[in-house]
C-alpha positions as CSV (number, residue, x, y, z in Angstrom):
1,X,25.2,-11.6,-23.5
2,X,26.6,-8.5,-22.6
3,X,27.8,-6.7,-19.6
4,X,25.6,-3.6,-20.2
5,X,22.4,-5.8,-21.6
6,X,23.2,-8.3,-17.9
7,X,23.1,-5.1,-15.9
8,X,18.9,-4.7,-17.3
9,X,17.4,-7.8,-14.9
10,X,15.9,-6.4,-11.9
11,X,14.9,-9.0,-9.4
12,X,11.9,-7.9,-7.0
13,X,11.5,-9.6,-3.5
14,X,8.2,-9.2,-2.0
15,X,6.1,-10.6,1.1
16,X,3.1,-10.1,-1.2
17,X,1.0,-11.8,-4.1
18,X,2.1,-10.6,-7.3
19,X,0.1,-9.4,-9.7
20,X,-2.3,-8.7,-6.6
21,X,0.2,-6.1,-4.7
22,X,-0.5,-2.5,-6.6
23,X,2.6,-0.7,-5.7
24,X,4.7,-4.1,-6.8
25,X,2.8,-4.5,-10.2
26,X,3.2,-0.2,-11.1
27,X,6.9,-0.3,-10.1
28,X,7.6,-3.5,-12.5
29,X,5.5,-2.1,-15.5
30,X,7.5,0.9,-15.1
31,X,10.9,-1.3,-15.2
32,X,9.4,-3.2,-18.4
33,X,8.5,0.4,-19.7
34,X,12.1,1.2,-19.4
35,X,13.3,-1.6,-21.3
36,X,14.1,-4.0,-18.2
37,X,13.4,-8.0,-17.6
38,X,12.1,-8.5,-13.8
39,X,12.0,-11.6,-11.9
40,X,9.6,-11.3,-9.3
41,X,10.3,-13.4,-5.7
42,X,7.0,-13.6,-4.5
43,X,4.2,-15.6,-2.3
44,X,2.6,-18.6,-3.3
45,X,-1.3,-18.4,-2.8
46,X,-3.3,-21.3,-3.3
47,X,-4.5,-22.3,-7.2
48,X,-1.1,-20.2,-8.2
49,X,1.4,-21.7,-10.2
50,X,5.1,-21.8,-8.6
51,X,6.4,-20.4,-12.4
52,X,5.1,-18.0,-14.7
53,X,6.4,-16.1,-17.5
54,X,4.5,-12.8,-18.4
55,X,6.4,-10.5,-21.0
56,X,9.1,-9.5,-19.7
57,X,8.1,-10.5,-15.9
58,X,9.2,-14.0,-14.6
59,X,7.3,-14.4,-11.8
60,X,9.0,-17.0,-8.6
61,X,6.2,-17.7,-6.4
62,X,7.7,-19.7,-3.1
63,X,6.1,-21.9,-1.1
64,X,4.7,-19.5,1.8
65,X,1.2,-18.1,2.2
66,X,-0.5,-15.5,4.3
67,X,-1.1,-17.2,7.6
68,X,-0.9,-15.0,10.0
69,X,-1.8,-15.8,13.2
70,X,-0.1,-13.6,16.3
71,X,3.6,-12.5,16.9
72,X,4.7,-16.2,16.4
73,X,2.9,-17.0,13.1
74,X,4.5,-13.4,11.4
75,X,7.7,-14.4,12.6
76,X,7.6,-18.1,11.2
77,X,6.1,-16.6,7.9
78,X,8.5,-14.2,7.9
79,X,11.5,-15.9,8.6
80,X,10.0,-19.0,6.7
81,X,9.6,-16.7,3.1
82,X,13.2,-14.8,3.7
83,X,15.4,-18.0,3.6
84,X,13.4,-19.4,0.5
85,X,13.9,-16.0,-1.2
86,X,17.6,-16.0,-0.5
87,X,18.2,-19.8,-1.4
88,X,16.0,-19.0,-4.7
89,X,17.4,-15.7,-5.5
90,X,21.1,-16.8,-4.9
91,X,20.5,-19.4,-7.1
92,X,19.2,-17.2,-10.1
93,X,21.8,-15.0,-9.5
94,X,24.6,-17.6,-11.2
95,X,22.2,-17.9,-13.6
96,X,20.8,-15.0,-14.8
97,X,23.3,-12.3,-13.2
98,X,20.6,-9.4,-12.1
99,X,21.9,-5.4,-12.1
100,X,19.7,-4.8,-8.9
101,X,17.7,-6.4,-6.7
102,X,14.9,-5.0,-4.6
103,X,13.2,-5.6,-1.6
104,X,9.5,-4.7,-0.5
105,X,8.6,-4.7,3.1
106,X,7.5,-5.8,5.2
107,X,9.6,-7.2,6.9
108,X,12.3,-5.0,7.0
109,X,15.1,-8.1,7.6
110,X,14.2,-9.4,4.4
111,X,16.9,-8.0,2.8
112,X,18.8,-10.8,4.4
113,X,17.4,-12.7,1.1
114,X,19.5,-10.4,-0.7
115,X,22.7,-10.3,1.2
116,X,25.0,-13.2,-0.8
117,X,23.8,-10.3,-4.1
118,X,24.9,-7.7,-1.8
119,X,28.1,-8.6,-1.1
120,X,28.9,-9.9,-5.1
121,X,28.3,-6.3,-5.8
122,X,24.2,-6.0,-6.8
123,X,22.9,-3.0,-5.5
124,X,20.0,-3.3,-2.6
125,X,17.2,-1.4,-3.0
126,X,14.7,-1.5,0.2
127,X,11.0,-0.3,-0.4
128,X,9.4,0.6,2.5
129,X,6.0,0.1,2.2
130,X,5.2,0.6,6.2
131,X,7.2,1.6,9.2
132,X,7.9,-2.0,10.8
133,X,8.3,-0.9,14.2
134,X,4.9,1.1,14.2
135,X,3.5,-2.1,12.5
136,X,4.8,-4.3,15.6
137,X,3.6,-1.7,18.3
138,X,-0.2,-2.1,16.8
139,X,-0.3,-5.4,16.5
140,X,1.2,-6.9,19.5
141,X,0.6,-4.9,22.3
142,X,1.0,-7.6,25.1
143,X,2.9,-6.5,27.6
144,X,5.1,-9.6,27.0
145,X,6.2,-8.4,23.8
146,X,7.4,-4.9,24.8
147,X,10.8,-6.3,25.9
148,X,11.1,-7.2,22.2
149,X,10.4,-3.2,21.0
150,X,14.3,-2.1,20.8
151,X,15.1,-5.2,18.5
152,X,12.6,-4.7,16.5
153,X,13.9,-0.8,15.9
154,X,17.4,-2.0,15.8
155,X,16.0,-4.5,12.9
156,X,15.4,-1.6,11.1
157,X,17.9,0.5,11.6
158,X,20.2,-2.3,10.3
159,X,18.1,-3.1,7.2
160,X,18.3,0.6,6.6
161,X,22.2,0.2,6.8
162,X,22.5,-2.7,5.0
163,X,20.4,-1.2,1.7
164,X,22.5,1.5,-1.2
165,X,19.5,3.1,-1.2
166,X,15.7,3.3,0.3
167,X,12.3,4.4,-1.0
168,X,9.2,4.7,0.5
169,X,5.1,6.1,0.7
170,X,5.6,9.5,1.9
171,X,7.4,12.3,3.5
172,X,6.6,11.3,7.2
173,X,8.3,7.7,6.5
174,X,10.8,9.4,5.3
175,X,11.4,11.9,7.8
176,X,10.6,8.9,10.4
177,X,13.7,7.2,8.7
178,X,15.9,10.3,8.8
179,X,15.2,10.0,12.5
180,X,16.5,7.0,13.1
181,X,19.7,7.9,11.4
182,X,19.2,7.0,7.8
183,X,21.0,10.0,5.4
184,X,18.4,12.1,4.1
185,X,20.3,11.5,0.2
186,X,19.8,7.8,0.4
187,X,15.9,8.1,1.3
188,X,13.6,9.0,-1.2
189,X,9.5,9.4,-1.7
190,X,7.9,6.9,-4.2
191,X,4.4,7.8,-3.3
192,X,2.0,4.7,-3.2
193,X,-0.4,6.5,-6.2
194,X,-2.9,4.9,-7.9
195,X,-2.1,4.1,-11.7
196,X,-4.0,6.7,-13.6
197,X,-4.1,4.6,-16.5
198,X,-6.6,2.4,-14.4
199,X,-7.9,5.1,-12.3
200,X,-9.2,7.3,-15.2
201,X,-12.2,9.0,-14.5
202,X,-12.9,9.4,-17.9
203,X,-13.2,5.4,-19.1
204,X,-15.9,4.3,-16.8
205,X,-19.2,6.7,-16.3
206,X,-20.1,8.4,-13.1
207,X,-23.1,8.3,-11.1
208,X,-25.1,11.0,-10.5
209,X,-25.6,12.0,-7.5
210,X,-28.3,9.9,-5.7
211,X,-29.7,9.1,-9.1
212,X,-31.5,6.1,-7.7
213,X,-32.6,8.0,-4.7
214,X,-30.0,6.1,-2.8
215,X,-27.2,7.7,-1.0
216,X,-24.5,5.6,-1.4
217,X,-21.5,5.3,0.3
218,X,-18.1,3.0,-0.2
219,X,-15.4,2.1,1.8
220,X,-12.7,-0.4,0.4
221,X,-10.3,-1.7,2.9
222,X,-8.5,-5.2,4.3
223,X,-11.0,-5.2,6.8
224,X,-8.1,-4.8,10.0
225,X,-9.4,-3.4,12.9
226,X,-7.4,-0.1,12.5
227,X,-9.7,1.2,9.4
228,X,-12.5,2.2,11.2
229,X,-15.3,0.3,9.9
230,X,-17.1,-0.3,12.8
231,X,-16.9,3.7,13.2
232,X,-18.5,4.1,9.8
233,X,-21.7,1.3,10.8
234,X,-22.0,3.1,14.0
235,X,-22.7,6.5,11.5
236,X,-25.1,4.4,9.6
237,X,-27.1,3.9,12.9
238,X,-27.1,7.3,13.6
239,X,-28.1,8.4,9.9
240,X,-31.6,5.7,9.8
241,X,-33.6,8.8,8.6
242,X,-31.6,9.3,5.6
243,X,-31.7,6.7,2.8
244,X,-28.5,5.8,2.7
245,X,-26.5,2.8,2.5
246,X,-23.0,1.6,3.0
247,X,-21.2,-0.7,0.4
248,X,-17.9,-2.4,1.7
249,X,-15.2,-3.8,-0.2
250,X,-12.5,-5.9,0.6
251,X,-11.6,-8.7,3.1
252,X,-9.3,-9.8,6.2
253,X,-9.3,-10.8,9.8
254,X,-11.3,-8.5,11.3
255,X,-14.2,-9.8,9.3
256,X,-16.2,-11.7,12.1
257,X,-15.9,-8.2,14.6
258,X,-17.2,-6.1,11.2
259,X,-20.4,-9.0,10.9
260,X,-20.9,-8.8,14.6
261,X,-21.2,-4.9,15.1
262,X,-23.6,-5.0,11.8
263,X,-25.5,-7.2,14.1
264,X,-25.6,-5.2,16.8
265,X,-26.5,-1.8,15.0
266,X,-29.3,-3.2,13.7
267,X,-27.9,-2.2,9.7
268,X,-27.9,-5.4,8.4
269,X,-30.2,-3.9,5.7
270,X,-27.9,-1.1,5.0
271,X,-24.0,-2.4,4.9
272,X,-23.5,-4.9,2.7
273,X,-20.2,-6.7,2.5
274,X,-19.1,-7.7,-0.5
275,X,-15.8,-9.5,0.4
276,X,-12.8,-9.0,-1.8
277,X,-12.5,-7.4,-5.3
278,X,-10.0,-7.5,-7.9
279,X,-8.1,-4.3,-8.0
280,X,-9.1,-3.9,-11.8
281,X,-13.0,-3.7,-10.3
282,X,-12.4,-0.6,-8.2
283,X,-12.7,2.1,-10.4
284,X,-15.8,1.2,-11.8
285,X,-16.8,0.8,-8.0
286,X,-15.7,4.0,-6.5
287,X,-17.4,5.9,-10.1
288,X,-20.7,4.1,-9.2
289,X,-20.3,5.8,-5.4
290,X,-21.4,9.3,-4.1
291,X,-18.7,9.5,-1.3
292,X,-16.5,7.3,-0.2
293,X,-15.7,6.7,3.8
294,X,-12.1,6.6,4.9
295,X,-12.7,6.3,8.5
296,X,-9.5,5.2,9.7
297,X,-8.7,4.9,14.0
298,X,-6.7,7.9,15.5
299,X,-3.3,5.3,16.2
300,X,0.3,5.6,16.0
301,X,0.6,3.5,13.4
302,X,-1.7,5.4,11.2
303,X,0.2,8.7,11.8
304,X,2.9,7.5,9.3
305,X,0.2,5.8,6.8
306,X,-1.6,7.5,3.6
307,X,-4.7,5.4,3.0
308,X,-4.1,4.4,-1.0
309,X,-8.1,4.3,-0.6
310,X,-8.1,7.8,-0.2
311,X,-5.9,8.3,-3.3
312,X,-8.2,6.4,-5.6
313,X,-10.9,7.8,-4.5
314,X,-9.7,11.4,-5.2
315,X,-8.4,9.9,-8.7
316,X,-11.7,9.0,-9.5
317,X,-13.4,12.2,-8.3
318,X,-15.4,10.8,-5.6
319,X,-16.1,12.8,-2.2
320,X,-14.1,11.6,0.3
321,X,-14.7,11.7,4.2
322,X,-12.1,10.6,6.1
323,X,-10.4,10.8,9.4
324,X,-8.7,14.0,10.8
325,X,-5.0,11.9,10.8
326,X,-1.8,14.1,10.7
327,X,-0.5,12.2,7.3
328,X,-3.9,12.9,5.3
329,X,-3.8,16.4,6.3
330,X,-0.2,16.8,5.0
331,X,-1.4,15.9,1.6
332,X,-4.8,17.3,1.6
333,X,-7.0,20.4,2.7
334,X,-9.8,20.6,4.2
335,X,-10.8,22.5,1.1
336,X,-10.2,18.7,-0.6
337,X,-11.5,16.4,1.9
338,X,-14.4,16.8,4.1
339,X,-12.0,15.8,7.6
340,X,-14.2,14.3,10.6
341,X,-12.5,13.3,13.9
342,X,-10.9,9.8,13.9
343,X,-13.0,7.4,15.7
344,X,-16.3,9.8,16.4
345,X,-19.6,8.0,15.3
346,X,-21.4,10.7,15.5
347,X,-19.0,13.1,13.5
348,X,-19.0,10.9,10.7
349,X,-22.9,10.9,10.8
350,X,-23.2,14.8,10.4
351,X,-20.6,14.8,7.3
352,X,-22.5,12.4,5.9
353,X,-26.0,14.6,6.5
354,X,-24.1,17.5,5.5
355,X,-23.0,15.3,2.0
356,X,-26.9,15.0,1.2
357,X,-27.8,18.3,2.5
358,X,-25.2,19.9,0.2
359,X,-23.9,17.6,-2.9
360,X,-22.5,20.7,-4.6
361,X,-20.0,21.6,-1.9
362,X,-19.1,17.6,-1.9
363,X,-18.6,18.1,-5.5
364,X,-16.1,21.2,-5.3
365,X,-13.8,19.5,-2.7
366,X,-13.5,16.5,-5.0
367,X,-12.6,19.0,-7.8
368,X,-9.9,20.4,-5.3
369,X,-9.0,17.1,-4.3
370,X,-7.9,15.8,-7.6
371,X,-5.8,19.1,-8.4
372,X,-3.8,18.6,-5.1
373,X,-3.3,15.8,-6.4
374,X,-1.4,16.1,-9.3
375,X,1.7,16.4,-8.0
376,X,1.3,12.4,-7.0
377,X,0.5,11.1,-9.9
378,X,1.8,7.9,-10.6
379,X,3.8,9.3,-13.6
380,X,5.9,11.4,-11.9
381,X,6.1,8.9,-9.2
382,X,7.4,6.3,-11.8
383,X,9.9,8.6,-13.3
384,X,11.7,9.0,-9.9
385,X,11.6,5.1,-9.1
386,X,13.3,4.5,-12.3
387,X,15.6,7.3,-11.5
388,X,16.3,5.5,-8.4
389,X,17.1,2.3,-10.4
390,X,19.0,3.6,-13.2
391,X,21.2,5.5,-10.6
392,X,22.0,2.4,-8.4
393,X,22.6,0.6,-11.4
394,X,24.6,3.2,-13.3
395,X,27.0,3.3,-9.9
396,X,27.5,-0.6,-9.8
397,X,28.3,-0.6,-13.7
398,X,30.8,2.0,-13.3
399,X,32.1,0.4,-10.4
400,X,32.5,-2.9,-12.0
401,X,34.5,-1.1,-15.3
402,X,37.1,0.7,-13.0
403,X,37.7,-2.9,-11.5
404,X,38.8,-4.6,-14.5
């Protein structure tokens, strides 16, 4: 084998399930599409085999699973899953010589797993999926943990360092990251947009409006507490007179809060949760919708997060309500989305009167929606990923020719 055809295996480190991680899954197609192999270092969930071979995807899954269970059982997972990968990917290394390696957070320190590639000469590339320290301020707030805040910003800061180059979501990420010291050439926006090859409005037929004299409304989401469901059952109470119902997809932790405020609403008969989908199921989902509900809390954390919900939705031409949240707004109108305040009941409750008071209106800011849109379309989106890569590579072959 070559030098130049060595230099075309990507390895891909994620804290996620692979092919269940979206963003993961696009950005290795798009390496395949461009002629690379990809080994993908990835979580083990149970009935998965440790070793596949798909294509031109290897796919490593280590033994670690989503466990999560407080600020002690993310750190064990964590730190459990980031010594496996950098055993296993060391390993592979001598074997099958990879031209880049990348990491996806969270956590940031996983690019620890790639440090002994690192310092042979394999460029680093860190996604950023989420901002880790606005991650750690939402979900442990103890006051026992605040001593640990500056550690966990110097953590990132460091990975930061440590990477040739970073990606991630959105502008405010990246501006976030600039702030923090990161040099605004090495940071660069690979926007978490849906694959319009799957999210085609065109392949799957869309429901008329209230064509069963139902209005129904969808919300897709990991169930955390930070989305805003119970927000969007305490609408439903408030909207009894309408016939309306609310159809929830996904899964999580927050599932026995979500059953309990049902409970106490009294609209059992009108949310129904339907637990986790595949991701292949959503499009035919949101097409079979009138709005869909992105009613996520008003919380730091969410000011540097773009719901991919939200992007789907618009993809598939669906009305979307969502919450009034600084990031949303820097990518979408008013004219686009119908904005409510984050976290009012009783807000959400008048869009949604105002949706089957006036489908039309609904129907133009989906229209508007999806041409805003267009400038996030997975496509160009791809085309500057692989720019990304090709770059980092490109720089490590040169680098490695002018040493000989």
């Amino acid at each position: 084998m070559t030098p130049a055809n060595r230099r075309r295996r990507v390895a891909v480190v994620a804290h996620a399930a692979y092919p269940a991680d979206p963003r993961v899954h696009r950005q290795v197609d798009s390496l395949i599409g461009a002629g690379h192999e990809v080994d993908v270092f990835c979580l083990r969930e149970a009935g998965e085999a440790a070793e596949e071979v798909d294509a031109a995807v290897r796919i490593v899954r280590l033994p670690v699973r989503r466990r999560f269970a407080g600020f002690a059982g993310h750190l064990a997972e964590y730190a459990a899953f980031t010594a496996l990968a950098g055993v296993r990917l060391s390993r592979e290394h001598r074997r099958r010589r990879y031209g880049l390696v990348q990491v996806a957070t969270l956590p940031d320190f996983l690019v620890v797993a790639a440090a002994a590639l690192k310092v042979s000469g394999v460029p680093l590339l860190l996604d950023l999926h989420e901002d880790m320290p606005a991650f750690f301020d939402d979900r442990f707030a103890s006051p026992w943990l605040r001593p640990l805040r500056p550690a966990i910003s110097g953590v990132a800061r460091a990975s930061a360092a440590m990477a040739d180059h970073l990606i991630t979501v959105h502008e405010p990420l990246r501006q976030l990251s600039i702030a923090r010291g990161v040099a605004q050439d090495k940071i660069t926006v690979v926007m978490n947009s849906p694959d319009e090859r799957l999210f085609d409005p065109t392949s799957v037929a869309r429901r008329r409006f209230m064509e069963d004299g139902q209005l129904r409304l969808v919300h897709v989401s990991s169930l955390q507490r930070i989305y805003g469901l119970e927000v969007a059952i305490g609408a439903m109470r408030e909207v009894q007179d309408l016939p309306a119902r609310l159809e929830v997809y996904g899964d999580g932790p927050y599932r026995p809060e979500i059953e309990a405020a049902i409970v106490a609403s009294a609209a059992a008969d009108r949310v129904t949760l339907h637990g986790r989908v595949a991701h292949g199921q959503l499009p035919a989902i949101l097409a079979g919708a009138d709005a869909a509900l992105v009613p996520s809390l008003p919380e730091p954390y969410l000011e540097f997060s773009l719901s991919t919900k939200l992007l789907e939705a618009v993809a598939m031409g669906v009305p979307v309500i969502a919450s009034d949240l600084s990031t949303f707004r820097g990518h979408f109108t008013a004219a686009a989305v119908r904005y409510v305040p984050a976290g009012d009941a009783a807000a959400l409750a008048a869009a949604i009167r105002e949706l089957a008071a006036d489908p039309e209106a609904a129907t133009a800011r989906a229209v508007e929606a999806r041409h805003q849109a267009e400038p996030y379309a997975w496509q160009i989106q791809a085309a500057r990923y692989l720019e990304v890569v090709e770059r980092l590579m490109d720089r490590a072959r040169e680098g490695e020719v002018r040493s000989r």
